[in-house]
C-alpha positions as CSV (number, residue, x, y, z in Angstrom):
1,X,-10.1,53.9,-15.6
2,X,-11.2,50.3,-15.1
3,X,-14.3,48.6,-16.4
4,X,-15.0,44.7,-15.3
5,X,-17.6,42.4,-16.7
6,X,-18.2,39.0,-14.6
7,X,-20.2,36.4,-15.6
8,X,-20.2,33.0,-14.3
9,X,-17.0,32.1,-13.9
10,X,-15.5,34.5,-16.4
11,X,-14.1,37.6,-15.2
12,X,-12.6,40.1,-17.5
13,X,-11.0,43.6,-17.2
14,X,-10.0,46.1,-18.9
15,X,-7.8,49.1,-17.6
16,X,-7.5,51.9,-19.4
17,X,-4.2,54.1,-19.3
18,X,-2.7,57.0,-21.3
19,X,-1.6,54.9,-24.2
20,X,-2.4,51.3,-24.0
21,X,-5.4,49.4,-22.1
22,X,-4.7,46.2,-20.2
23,X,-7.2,43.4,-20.8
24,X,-7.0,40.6,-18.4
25,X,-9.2,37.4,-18.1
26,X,-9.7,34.7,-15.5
27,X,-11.8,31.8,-16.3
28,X,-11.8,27.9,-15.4
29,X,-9.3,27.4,-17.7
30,X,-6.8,30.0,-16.4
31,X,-5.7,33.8,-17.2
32,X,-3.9,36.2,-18.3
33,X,-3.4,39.5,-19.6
34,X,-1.8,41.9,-22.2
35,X,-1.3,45.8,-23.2
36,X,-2.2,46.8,-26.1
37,X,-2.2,50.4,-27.9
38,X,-5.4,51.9,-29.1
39,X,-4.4,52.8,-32.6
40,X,-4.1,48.7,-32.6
41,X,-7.3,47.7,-32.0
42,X,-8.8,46.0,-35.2
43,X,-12.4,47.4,-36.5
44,X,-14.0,44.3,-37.4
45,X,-15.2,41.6,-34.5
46,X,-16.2,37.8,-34.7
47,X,-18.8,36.0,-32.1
48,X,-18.2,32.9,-30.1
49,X,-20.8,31.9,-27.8
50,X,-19.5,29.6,-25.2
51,X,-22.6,27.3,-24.0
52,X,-23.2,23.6,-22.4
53,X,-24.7,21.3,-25.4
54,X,-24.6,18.5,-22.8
55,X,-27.3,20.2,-20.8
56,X,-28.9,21.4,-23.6
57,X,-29.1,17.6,-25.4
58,X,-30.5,16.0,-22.2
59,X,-32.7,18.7,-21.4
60,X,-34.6,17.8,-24.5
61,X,-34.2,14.4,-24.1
62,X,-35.7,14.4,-20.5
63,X,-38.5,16.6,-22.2
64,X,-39.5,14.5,-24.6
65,X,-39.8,11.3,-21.9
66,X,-41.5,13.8,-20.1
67,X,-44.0,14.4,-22.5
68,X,-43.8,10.7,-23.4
69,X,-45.0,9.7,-20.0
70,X,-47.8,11.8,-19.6
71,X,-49.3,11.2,-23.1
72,X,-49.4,7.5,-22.6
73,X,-50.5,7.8,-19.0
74,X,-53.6,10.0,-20.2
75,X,-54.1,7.5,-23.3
76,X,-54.5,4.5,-20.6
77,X,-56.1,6.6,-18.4
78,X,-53.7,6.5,-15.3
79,X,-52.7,8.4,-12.8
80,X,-50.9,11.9,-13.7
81,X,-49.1,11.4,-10.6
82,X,-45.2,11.4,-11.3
83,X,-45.2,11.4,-14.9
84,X,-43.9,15.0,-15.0
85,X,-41.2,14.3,-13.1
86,X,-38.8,14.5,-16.2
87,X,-40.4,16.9,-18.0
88,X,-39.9,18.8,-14.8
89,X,-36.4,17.9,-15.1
90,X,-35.8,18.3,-18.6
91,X,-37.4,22.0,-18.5
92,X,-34.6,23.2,-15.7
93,X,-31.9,21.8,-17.1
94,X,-33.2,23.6,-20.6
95,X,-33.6,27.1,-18.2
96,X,-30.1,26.1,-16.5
97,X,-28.4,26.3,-20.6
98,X,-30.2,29.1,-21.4
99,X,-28.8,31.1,-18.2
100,X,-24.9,29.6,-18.8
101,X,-24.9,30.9,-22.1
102,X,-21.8,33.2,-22.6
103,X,-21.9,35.6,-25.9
104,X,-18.9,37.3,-26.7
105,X,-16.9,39.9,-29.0
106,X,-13.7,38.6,-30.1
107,X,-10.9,41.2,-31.4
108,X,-8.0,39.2,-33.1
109,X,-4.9,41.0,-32.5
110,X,-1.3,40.3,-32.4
111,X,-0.7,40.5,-28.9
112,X,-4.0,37.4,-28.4
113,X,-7.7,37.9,-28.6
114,X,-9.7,39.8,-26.5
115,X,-13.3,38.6,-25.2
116,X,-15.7,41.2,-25.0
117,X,-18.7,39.6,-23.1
118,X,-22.2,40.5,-24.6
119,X,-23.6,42.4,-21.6
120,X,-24.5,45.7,-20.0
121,X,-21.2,47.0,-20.6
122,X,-20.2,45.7,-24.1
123,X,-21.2,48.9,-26.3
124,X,-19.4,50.6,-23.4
125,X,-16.0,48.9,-23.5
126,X,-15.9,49.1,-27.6
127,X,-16.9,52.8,-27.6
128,X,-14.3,53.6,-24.9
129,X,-11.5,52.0,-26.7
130,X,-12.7,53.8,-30.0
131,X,-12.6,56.9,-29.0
132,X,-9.3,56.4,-27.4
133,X,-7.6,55.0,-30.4
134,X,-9.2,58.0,-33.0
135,X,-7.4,60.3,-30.4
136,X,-4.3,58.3,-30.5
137,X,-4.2,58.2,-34.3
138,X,-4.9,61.7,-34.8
139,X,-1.9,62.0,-32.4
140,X,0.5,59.9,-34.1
141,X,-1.0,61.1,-37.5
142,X,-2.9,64.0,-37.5
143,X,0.2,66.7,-38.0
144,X,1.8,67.2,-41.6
145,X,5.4,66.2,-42.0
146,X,7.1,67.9,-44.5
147,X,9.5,64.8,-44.2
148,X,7.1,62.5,-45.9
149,X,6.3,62.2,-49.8
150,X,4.0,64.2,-51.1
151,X,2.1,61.0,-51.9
152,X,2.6,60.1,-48.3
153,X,1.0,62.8,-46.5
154,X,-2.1,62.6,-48.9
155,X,-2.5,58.6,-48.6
156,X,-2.1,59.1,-44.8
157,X,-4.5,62.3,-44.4
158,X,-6.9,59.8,-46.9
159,X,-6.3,56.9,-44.5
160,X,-7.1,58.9,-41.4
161,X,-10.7,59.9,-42.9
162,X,-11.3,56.3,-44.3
163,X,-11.1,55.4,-40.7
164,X,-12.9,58.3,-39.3
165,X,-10.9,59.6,-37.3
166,X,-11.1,62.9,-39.2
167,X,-13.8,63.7,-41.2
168,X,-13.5,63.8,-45.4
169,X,-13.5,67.7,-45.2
170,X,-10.2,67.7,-42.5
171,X,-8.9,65.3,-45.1
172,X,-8.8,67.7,-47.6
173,X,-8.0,70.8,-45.7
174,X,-5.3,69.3,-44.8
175,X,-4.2,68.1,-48.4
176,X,-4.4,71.3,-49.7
177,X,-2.1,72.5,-47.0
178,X,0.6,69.5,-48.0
179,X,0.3,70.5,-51.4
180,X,0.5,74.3,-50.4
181,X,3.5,73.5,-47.9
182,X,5.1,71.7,-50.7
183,X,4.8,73.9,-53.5
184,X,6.2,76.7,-51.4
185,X,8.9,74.1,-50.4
186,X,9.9,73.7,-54.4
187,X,9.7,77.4,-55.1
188,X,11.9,78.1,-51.8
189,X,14.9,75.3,-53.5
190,X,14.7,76.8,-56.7
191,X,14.9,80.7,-55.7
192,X,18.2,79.7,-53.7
193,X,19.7,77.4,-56.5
């Protein structure tokens, strides 16, 4: 599964395999990509917004002598004829930084950060690689091992609920089957000794 998101000159994707997902970017300052697993993909997000002040100071700039020129061409009572010419001016270039604007999502991980552009297909990105990673945690971690502490296997089942991937209730259930399996465990070594 692929899903892209363009915008400007920004154009990320994000595949989607078995294990991992690819995201790869291409802007005007270059690209590149990485893999990472799901059960790596941090909960908590920052925003950067990527935008032209430039365009945006000047707009207002050209506004204002835009305004400037009509209000003293009404005050002497001269021709209108012109004097909007930089408000004009000033009001696209205003409408030109509004439509540039970039918003994005940014993940910090180990492997780099990944951009999640602020569109159409944001919520559906984020709730694709969510769903993906409580599958591949309750994978990796939804099984008791008999291997593990005690202490272990509850921490871990406790873990798994705090990050929902299994619900408080599963937590428990499956506490109460550690502690079953292990107390059968001890009574098993102590029958044979």
């Amino acid at each position: 599964m692929e899903i892209k998101q363009k915008k400007l000159s920004n154009l990320h994707t994000f595949t989607f395999s078995d294990n991992h997902f690819n995201f790869a970017f291409k802007d005007n300052s270059g690209s590149d990509d990485f893999d990472l697993n799901y059960a790596d993909f941090p909960d908590k997000s920052s925003i950067s917004i990527e935008q032209n002040e430039w365009l945006r100071n000047v707009g207002v700039v050209w506004c204002l002598l835009g305004c400037y020129r009509i209000g003293t061409a009404i005050y002497s009572d001269l021709s209108l004829s012109g004097t909007a010419f930089w408000l004009f001016i000033g009001l696209i270039c205003l409408v030109w930084f509004a439509f540039t604007k970039v918003k994005y999502s940014v993940y910090k991980t180990e492997q780099g950060r990944i951009f999640i552009i602020n569109d159409k297909k944001h919520d559906e990105i984020i709730s694709e690689i969510k769903e993906r990673k409580k599958a591949q945690l309750l994978k990796w971690y939804g099984e008791i091992n008999l291997e593990n502490e005690l202490e272990d296997e509850v921490h871990k089942f406790n873990w798994l609920a705090k990050q929902n991937v299994i619900s408080q209730q599963e937590a428990d259930e499956k506490i109460a089957q550690v502690e079953l399996a292990y107390k059968n465990d001890s009574n098993q070594q102590t029958f044979l000794n």
